[in-house]
GUFI-224270 format. One record per atom (N, C-alpha, C, O): x, y, z. Coordinates in steps of 0.05 Angstrom, whole numbers, plus 5000, padded with zeros to 4 digits. Last residue first. Layout:
<pts>
XYZ ...
</pts>
This chain:
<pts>
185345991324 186246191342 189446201341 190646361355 180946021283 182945951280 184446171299 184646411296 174445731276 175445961285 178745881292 179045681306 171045351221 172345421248 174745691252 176145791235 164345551197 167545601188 169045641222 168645811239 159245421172 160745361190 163845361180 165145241164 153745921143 156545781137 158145671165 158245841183 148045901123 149545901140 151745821135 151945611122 142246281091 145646041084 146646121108 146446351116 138446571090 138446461069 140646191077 140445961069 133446891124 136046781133 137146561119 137046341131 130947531118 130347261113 133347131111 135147241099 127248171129 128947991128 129147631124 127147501128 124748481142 123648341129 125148171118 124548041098 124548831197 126848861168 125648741144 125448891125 121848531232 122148871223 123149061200 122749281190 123247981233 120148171232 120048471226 118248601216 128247901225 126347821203 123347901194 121847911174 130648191271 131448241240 129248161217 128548301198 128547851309 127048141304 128148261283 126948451274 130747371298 127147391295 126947591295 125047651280 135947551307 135047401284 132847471274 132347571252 135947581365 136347871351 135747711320 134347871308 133247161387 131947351384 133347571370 131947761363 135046461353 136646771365 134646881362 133346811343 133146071317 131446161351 132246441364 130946581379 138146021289 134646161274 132846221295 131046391292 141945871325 141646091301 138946261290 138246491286 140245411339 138845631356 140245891343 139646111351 140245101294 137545101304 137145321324 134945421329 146445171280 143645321257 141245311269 139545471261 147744831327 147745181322 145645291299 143745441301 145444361305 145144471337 145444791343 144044941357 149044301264 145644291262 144744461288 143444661286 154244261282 152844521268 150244461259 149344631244 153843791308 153744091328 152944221310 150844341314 152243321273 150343411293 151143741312 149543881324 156643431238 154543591231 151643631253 149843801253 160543261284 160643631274 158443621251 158343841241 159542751286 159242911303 159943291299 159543491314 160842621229 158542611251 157342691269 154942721273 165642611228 164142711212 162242711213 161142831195 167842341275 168942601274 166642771263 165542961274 166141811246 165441911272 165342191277 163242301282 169941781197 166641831193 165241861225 162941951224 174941771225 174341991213 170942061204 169742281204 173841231250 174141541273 174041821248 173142041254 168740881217 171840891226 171941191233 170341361225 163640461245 164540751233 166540851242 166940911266 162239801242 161840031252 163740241237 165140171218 158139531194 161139531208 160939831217 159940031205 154439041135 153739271163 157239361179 158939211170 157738881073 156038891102 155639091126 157039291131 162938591047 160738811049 158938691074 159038491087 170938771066 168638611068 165538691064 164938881078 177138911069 175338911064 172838771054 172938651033 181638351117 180038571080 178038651088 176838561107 182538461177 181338341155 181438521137 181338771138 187238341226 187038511205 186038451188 187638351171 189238221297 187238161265 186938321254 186338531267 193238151349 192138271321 190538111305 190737871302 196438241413 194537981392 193838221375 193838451384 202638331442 199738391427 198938281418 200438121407 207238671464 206138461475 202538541466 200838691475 210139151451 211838921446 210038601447 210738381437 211539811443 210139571448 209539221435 208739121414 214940201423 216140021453 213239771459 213239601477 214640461379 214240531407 213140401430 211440451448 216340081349 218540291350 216840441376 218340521394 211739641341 214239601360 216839841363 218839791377 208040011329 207439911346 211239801363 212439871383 210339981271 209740321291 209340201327 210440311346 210939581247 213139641258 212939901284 214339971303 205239401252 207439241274 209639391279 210739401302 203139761213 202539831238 203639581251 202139551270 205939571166 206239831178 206039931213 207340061229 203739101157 206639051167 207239401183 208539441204 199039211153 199239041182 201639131192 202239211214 198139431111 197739581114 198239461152 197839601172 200039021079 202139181078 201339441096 202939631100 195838571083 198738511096 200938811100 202738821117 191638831066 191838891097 194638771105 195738831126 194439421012 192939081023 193239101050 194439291061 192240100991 194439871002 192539621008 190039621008 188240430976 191540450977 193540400997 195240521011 183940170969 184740270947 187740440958 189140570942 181039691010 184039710995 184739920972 186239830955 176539911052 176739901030 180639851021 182340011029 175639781106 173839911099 174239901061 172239891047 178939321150 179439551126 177439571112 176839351100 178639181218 177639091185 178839341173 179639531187 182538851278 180739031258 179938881234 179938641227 181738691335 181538651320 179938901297 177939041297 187138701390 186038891368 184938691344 186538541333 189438761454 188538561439 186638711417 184738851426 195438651493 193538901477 192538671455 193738481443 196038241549 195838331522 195038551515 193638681531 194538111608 193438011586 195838311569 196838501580 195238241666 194237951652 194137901624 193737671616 196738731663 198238601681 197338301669 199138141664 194338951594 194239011632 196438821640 198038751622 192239261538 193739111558 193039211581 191839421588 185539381517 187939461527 189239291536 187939111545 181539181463 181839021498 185239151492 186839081475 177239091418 179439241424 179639291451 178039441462 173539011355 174738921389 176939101388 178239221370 173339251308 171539071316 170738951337 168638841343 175539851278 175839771299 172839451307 170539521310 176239991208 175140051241 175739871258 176839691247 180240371166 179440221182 177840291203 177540511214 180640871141 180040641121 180940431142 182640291132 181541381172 180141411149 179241121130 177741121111 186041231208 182741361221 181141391195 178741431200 189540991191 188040871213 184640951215 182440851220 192341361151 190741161144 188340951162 186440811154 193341691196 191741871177 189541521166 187241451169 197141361218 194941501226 193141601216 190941591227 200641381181 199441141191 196541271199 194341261187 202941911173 200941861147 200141581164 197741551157 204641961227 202342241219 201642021205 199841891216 208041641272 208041631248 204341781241 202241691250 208542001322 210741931310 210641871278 212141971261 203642071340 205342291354 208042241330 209242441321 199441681313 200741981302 201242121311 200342341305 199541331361 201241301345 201741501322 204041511312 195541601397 198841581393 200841551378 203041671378 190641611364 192141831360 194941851384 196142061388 190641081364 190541231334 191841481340 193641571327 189341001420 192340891403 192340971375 194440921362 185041181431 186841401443 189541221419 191241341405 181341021392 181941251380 185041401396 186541581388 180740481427 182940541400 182340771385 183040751362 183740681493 180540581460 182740601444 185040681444 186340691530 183840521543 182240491515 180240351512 192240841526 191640671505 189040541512 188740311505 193641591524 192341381536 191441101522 189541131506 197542241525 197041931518 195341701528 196441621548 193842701568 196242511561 195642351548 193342261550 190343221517 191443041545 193942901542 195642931525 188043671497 189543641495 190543451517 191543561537 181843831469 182443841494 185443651487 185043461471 179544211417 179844001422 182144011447 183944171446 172444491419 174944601420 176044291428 174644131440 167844421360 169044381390 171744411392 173344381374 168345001314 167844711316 169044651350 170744791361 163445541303 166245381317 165145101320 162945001325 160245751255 159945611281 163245561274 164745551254 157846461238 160046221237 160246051257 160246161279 154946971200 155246741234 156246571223 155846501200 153547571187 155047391170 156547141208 158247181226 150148031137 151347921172 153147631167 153847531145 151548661111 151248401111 151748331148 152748431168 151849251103 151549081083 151248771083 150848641063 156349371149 154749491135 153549261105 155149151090 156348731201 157649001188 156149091161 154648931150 158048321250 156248531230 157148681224 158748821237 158547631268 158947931272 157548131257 155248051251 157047201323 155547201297 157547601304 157847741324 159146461342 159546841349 158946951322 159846861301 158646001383 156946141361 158346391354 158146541373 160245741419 162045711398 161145841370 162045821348 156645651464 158645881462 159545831443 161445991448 150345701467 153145451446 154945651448 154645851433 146945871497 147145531502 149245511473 149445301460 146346341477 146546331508 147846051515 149546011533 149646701429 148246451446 148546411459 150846391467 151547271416 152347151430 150547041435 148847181447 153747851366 150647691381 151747371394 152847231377 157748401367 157048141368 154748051385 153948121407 157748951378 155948871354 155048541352 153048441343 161049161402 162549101396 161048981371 162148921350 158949431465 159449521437 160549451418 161749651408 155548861489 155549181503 156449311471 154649301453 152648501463 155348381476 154948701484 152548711482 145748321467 148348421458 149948451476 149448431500 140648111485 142947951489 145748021466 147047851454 136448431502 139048391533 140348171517 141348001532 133348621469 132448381487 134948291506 135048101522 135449241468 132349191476 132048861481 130348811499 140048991455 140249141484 137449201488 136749201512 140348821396 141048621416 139848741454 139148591472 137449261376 135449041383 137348861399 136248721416 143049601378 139749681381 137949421388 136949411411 146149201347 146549301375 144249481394 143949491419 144049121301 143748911322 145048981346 145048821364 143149721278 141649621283 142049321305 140449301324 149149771285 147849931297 144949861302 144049921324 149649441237 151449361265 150549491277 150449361297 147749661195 145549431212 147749341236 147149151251 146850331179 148550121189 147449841213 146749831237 141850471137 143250411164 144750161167 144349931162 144550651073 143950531084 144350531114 146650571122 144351381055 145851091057 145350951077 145351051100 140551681010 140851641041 142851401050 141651191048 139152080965 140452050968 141152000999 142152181013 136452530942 134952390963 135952070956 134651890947 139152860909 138452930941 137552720953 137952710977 140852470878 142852550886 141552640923 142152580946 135852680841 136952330847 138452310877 137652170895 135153220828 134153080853 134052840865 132952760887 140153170795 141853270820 138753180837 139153070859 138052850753 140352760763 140752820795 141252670813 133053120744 132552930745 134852840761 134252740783 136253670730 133553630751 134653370749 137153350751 139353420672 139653450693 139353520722 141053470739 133453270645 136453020653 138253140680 138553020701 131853750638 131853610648 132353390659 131653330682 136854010601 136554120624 134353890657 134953870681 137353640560 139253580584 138753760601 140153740621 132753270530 132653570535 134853550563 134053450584 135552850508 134553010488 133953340493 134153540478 141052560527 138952680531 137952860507 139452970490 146952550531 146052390512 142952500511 142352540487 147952870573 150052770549 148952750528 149452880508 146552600614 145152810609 146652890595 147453100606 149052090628 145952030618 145252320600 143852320580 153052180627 153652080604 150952040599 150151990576 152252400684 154152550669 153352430628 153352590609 150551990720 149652110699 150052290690 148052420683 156451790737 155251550712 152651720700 152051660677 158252160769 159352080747 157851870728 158551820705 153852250806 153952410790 156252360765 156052490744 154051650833 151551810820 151651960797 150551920775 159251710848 159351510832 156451580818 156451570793 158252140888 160352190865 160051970842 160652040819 154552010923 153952260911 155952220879 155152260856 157051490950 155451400927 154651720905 154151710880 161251820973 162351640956 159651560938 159851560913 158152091014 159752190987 159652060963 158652120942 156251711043 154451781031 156151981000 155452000976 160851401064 157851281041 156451451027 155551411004 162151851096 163951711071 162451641052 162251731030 157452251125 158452041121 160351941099 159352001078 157652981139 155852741119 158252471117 160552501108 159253321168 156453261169 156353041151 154152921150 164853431150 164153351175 161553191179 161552981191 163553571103 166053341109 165353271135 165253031141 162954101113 160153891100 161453731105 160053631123 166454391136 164354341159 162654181142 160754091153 169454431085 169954261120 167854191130 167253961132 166254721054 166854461048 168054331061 168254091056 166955241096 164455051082 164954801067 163154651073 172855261078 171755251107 169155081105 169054841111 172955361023 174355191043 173255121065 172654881070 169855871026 169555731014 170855391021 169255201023 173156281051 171156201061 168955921050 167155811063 179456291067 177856181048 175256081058 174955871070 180356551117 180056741096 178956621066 177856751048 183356231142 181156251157 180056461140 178256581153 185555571111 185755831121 183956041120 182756071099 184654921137 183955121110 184955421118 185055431143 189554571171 186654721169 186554891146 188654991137 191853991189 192254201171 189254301178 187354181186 192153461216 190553711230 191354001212 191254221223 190952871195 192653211194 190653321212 188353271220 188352441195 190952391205 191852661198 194252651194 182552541192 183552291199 185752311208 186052211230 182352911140 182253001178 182152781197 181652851221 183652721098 185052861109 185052851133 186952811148 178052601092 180552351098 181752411104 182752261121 176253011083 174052851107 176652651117 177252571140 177653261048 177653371079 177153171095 177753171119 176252941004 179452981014 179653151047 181453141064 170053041000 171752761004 175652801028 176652731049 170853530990 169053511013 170153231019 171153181041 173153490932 175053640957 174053600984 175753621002 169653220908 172353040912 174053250930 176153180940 165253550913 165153250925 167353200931 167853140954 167553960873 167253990895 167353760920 168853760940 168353660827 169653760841 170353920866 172553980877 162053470815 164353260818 166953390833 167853260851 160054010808 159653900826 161553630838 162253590861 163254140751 164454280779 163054210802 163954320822 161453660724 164353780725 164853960759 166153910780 154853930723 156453770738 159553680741 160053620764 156654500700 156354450726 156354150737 157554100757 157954340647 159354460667 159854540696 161754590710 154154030623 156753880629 158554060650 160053960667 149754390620 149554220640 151754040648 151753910669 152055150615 151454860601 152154640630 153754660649 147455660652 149855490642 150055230631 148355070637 144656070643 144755940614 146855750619 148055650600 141756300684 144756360671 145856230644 147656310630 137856020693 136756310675 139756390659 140156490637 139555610718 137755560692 137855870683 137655900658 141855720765 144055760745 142255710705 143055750682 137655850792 139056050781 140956020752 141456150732 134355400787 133755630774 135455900777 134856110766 138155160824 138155090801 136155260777 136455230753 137155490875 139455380856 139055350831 139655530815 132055270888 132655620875 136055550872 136455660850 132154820893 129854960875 131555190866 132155270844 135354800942 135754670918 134954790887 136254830867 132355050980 135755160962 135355100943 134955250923 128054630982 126654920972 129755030969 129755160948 131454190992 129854180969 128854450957 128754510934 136854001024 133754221027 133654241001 135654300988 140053531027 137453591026 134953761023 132553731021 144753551031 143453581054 140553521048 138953461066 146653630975 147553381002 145753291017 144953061019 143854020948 143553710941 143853560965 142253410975 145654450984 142354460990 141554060974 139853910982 151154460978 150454391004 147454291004 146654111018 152454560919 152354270927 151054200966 150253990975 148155020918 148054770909 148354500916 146754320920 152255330944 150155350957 148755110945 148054970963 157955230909 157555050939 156255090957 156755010980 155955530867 156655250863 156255070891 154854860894 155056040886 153255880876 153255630877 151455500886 160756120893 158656140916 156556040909 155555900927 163456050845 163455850864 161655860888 161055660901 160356090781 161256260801 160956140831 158756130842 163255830740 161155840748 161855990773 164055980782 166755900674 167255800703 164455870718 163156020704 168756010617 166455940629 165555810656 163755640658 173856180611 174155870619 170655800618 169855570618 172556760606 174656590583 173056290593 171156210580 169956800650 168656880628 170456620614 169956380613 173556720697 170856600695 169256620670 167356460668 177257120679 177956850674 176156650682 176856410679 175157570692 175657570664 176757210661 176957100639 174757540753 171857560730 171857510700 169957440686 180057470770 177357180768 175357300742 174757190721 184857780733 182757780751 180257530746 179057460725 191458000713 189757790720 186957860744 187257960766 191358540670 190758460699 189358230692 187358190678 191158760622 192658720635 193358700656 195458790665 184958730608 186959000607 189158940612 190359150605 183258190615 182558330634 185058640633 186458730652 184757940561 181257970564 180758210599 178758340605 190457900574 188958140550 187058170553 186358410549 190457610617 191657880616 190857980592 190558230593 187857100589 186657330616 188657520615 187357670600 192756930544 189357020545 187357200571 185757380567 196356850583 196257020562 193457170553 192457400554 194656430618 194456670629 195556900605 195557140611 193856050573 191556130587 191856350609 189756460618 199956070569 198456030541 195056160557 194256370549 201455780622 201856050611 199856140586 198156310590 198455320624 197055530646 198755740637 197655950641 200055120580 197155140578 196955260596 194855390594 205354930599 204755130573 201355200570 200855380554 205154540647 206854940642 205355100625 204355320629 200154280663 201254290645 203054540639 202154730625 196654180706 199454080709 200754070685 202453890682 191254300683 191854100695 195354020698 196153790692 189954860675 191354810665 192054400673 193854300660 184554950705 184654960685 187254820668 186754670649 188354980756 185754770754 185154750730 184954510724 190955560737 192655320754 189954950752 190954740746 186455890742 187855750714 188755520724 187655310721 184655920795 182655840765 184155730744 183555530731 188856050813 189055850817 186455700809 185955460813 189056590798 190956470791 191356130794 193155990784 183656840822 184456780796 186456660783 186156620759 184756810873 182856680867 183656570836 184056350828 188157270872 189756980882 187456800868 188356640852 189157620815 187957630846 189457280846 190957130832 194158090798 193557840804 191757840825 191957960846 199058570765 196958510787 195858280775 196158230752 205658490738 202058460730 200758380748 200758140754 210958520724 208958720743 206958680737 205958880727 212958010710 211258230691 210858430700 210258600682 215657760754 217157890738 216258080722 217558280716 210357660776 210657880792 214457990770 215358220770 208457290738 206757480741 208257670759 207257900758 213056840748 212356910729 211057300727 212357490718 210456880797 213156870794 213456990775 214057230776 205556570789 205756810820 208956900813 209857010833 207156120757 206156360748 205956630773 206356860768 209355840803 211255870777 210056110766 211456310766 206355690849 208755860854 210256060824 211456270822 202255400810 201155740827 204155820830 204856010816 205355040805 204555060782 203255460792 203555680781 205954850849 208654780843 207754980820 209655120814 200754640869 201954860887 205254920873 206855040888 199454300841 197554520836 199954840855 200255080853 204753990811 202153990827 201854240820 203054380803 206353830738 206453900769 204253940780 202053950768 205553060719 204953370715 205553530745 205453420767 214052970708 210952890714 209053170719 209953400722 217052520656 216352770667 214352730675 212652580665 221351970660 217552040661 217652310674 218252340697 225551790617 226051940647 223052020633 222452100610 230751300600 228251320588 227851540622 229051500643 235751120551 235551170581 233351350588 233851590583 234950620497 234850970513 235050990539 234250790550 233850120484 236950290484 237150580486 238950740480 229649980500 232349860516 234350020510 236350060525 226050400469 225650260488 228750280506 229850460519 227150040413 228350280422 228850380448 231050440454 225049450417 226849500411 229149750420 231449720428 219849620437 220749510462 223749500454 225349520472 216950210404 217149860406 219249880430 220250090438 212650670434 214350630421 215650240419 214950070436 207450740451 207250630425 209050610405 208850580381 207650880495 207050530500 207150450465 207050220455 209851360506 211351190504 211350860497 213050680495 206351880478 206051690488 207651470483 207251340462 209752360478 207252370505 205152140498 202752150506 216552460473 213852340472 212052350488 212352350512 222752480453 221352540464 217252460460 216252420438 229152310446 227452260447 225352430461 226052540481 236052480424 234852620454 231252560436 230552710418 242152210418 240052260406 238052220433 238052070452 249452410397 247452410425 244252500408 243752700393 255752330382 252252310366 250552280396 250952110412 261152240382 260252460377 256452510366 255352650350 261551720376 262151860399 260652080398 258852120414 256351300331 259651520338 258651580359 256351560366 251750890357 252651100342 255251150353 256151090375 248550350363 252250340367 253250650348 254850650330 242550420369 244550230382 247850210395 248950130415 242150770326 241950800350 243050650380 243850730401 243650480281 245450710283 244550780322 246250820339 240050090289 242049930288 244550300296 246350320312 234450270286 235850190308 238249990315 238549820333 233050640251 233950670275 235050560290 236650650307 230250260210 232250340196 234050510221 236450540215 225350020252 227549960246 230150050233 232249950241 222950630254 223850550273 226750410273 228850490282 221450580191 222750870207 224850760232 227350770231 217050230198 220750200181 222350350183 224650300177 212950400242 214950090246 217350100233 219450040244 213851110237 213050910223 214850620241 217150620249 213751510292 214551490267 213351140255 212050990270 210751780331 209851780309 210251700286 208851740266 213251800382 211951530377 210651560346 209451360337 216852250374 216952020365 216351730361 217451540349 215352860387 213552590375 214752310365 213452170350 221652960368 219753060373 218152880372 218852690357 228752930364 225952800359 223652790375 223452630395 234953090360 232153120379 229353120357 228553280341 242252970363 238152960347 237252950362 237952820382 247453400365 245353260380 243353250370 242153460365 253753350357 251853180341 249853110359 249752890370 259353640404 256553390396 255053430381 253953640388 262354130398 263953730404 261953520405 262453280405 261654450343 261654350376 262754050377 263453860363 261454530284 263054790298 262954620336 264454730352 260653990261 261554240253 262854440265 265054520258 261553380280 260353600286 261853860261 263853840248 262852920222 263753080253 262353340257 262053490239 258152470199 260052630182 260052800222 258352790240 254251990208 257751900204 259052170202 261452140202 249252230205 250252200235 254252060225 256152070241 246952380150 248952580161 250052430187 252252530193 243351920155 246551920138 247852120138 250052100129 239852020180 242051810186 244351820175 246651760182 235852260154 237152350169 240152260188 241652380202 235251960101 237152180105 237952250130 240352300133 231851620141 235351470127 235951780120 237551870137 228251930152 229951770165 231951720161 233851780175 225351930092 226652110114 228052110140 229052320148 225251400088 226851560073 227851710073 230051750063 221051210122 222851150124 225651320108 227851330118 216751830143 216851620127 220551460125 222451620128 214852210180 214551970182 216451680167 217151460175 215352730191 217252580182 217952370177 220252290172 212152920223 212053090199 213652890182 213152900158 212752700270 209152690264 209952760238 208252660223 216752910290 217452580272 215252560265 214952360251 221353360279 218553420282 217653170276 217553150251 228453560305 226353400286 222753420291 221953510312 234053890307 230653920322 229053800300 228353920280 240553850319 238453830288 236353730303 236653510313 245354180325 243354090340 240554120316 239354300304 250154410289 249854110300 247754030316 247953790323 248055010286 248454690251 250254480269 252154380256 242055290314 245655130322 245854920294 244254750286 237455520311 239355490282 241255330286 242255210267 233955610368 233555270343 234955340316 233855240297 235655930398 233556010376 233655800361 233355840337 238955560425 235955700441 233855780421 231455740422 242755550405 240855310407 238055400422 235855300427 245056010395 244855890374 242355580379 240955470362 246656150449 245456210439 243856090410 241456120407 250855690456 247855770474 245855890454 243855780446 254555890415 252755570419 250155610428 247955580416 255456340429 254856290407 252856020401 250755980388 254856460500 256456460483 254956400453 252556440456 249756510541 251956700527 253456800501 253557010488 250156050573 247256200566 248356430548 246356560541 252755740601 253855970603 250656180587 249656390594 250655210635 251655290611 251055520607 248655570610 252554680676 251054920682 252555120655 255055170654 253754170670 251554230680 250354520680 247954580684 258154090618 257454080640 255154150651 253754210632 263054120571 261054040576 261054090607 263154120620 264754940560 265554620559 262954400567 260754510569 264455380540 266055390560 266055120565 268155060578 260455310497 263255410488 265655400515 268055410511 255954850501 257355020512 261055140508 263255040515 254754200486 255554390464 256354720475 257254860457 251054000532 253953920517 255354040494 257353930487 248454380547 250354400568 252554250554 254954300558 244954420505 246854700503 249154610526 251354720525 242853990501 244054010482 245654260487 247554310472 239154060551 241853860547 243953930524 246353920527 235054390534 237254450550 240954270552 243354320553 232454140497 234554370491 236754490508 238954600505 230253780535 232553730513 234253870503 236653820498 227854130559 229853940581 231653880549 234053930545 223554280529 225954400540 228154330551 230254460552 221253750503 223253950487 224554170501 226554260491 218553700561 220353520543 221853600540 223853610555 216354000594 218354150590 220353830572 222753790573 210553910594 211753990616 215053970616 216253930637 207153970549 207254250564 208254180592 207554300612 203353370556 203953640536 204353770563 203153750585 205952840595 203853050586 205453240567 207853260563 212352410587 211052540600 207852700585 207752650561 218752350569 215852220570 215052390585 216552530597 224552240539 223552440556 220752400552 220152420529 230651850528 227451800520 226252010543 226951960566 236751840500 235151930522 232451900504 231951920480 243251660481 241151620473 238551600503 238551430520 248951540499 248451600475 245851630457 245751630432 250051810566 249051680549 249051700520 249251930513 255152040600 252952060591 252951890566 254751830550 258852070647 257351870644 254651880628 252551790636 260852530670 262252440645 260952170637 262052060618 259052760721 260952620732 262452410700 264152240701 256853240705 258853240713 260953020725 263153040733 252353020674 254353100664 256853160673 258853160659 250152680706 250552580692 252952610670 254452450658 247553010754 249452920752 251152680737 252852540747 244153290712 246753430720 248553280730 250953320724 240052870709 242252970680 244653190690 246753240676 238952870761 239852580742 240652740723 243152730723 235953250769 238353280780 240152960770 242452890776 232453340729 233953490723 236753540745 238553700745 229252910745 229852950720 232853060721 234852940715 226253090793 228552870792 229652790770 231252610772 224553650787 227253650792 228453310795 230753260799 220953850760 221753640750 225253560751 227053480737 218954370777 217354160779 219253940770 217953750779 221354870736 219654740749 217854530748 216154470731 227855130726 226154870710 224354830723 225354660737 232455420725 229755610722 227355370713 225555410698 236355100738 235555290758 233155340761 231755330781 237154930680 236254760700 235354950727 233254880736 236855460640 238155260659 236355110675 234155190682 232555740616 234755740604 237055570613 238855520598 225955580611 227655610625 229955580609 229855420591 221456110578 222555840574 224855820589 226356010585 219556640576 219256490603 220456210605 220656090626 217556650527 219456870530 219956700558 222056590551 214156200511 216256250501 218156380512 220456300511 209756320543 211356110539 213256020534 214455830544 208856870536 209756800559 211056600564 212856590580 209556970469 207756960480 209656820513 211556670510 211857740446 213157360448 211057230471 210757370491 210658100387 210558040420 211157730423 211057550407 214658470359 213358290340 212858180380 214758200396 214759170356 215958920362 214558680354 212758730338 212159710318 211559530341 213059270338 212559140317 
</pts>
């Protein structure tokens, strides 16, 4: 009897053709080779089992090919061959978990000065090489840096964060990624029909989930079901191997938790109690259900893809996508992930787990209180129609909105009316004169007031007596000379002035402490019929509600 080759192996791609899943890889190194621009040093990243060490092997045969370098290598000749079964005596396959130590290193370095032997490249391949030692590294990275022509060193790793930042820069570094589910079913459906080995579909895409996007673990695991099932892939024999639960069960479960029916529920979970299954496994496969009833629900937002009308199973996890809210998923999943670690830890985890999934049923997400103030706004007539907003009768500047989890009212500040220029007060000449000069102005209205103040006319003058509220940035001579020149750059020419220091005592209130005055008397005026609002009072009587903080935040149009 032959000595048998496990699928992995015998199935290993021989060209880039036969490579799945990792075609932006593998169209960067072809055209790498054909256009003569190759590197002296590659970093290949990625999960176990998605074709590191193959992609490397591969490289190494396209540059060492008896028919020449290039992309597509004859698979044939002596070389090829020679590198496929790992003897080629210029492609030296390192193991760096095994090889840690600096010494071993430096030997290996000190063959890189002597010429290929029988090919035109000297290729190292280093396996694990986040494994090697800090002195390992360094004794690397001076040959790696500036090797001979003839030296191509091919990195590999599945974890790159623990290589230094040194090596790093001087590789040309490429993230294998895991394949999808549908990239990973095509490969073995492929695979399996080169074997002639019947297949159910169900069962091929048990492994495919099993394998998480890893090549070698969904062959390696369909090795195993073709022997446990005679030589036939079939669900039953790969529900055994994996311990898989049997999905009609699974998504009578998750529907009788969602929903609620309590007497499914019951007999659910005494089924799978007699089955003996372990409690990490079913919730595992309740979390995976959720996250497909989730993906329909978002899905069906912007596709109109449909399940196909033969997965009956599919179909039912549509129609629950349909019936149950986002909230309500989303809290089912965050539920069942945090007591995952309760019934873990448990003493008796059958009950931990009861305990978890009747958490789960009764399981309700909150009413939406925009629904609620649109309900009580239209029982006292003063909702806006559908939009949720509550509207004061006497302050239009109120507008209160809503949404799940909170309310949340804001007063507007008075809307400010835009006129002509006018010099009849001295707020209208404060705010002329910051048509032109802003920081005067600014200083006008914040650290003076006004004591008199007589417009020109035909008889008289502009006649202004002020004070300054305080000198902390500036005197009244410097703060006079300012306001003569503003005054005479816009053309006014004919004026009496006074300008006192600061002084203590009683004095009226300069336009910015006016301003500031008058917007806490409005937002007093709103918070008072804020709390008189009838949709308010019937929040507080029904709800039990209570109206902690108001915030006035103007509305910025």
């Amino acid at each position: 009897m032959s000595a048998y080759m496990v699928l992995a192996r015998k199935w290993r791609p021989q060209n880039f053709a036969q490579l799945a899943g990792q075609s932006h890889v593998a169209r960067a190194l072809q055209n790498a080779l054909t256009s003569g621009r190759i590197p002296h040093a590659f970093l290949f990243t990625g999960v176990r089992g998605v074709g590191k060490t193959t992609i490397a092997r591969l490289f190494a045969k396209c540059l060492n090919c008896e028919k020449g370098v290039g992309p597509d290598p004859c698979g044939v000749c002596d070389a090829c061959k020679s590198v496929a079964q790992g003897n080629h005596p210029d492609v030296m396959e390192v193991d760096a978990a095994s090889r840690t130590k600096v010494d071993q290193m430096r030997e290996i370095l000190d063959s890189v000065c002597f010429v290929p032997s029988v090919s035109p490249f000297k290729v190292y391949i280093l396996d694990e090489v986040h494994m090697l030692t800090v002195q390992s590294f360094n004794a690397l990275l001076k040959t790696l840096e500036e090797p001979p022509a003839h030296v191509k060193f091919i990195f590999a790793t599945t974890e790159p964060r623990k290589i230094p930042a040194t090596i790093l820069s001087r590789c040309q570094r490429y993230d294998l990624k895991r394949l999808t589910r549908e990239e990973l079913t095509n490969h073995l459906n492929n695979i399996l029909g080169l074997e002639n080995i019947p297949s159910d579909e169900e069962a091929v895409k048990a492994v495919v989930r099993a394998a998480d996007g890893s090549v070698r673990d969904a062959l390696s695991l369909l090795d195993q079901v073709i022997s446990h099932g005679d030589g036939a892939v079939r669900y039953e024999a790969v529900e055994q191997l994996l311990g898989l639960l049997d999905r009609q069960a699974a998504v009578d479960l998750l529907e009788a938790m969602l929903l609620g029916n309590l007497p499914a529920l019951n007999n659910s979970l005494e089924l799978f109690y007699r089955g003996g299954t372990e409690s990490g496994i079913l919730i595992n496969e309740l979390l995976e259900l959720v996250h497909q009833v989730t993906r329909y629900k978002v899905v069906a937002t912007y596709s109109k893809e449909q399940p196909a009308a033969e997965d009956r199973f599919a179909l039912r996890l549509q129609d629950l996508s349909r019936r149950l809210a986002m909230e309500h998923l989303q809290m089912t999943y965050q539920t069942l992930l945090r007591g995952r670690q309760d019934v873990r830890l448990a003493d008796f985890p059958i009950q931990a787990l009861e305990m978890l999934i009747y958490r789960v049923a009764y399981l309700r997400p909150a009413t939406d209180l925009e629904q609620i103030l649109i309900k009580l706004g239209r029982g006292e007539g003063s909702s806006s129609g559908g939009g949720g907003q509550v509207v004061g009768s006497s302050a239009p500047g109120m507008v209160g909105s809503s949404s799940a989890g909170s309310v949340a009212l804001s007063a507007e500040e008075k809307p400010v009316v835009n006129q002509a220029p006018s010099l009849a007060t001295w707020d209208n000449l404060v705010e002329w004169i910051g048509e032109s000069h802003k920081k005067l102005a600014l200083k006008l209205q914040d650290q003076v007031v006004c004591l008199a103040y007589t417009p020109s006319s035909a008889q008289a003058p502009l006649n202004l007596t002020l004070r300054m509220t305080h000198e902390v940035f500036g005197s009244p001579d410097r703060l006079r000379a300012e306001l003569v020149q503003a005054l005479q750059e816009r053309g006014v020419s004919s004026y009496q002035m006074v300008l006192e220091g600061a002084m203590a005592g009683p004095r009226p209130e300069t336009i910015a402490e006016g301003r500031e005055r008058e917007n806490r008397l409005f937002v007093k005026q709103l918070e008072d019929e804020i709390r008189c609002h009838p949709a308010v009072i019937l929040l507080e009587e029904r709800l039990g509600a209570e109206l902690l903080r108001m915030e006035s935040t103007p509305t910025i149009h």
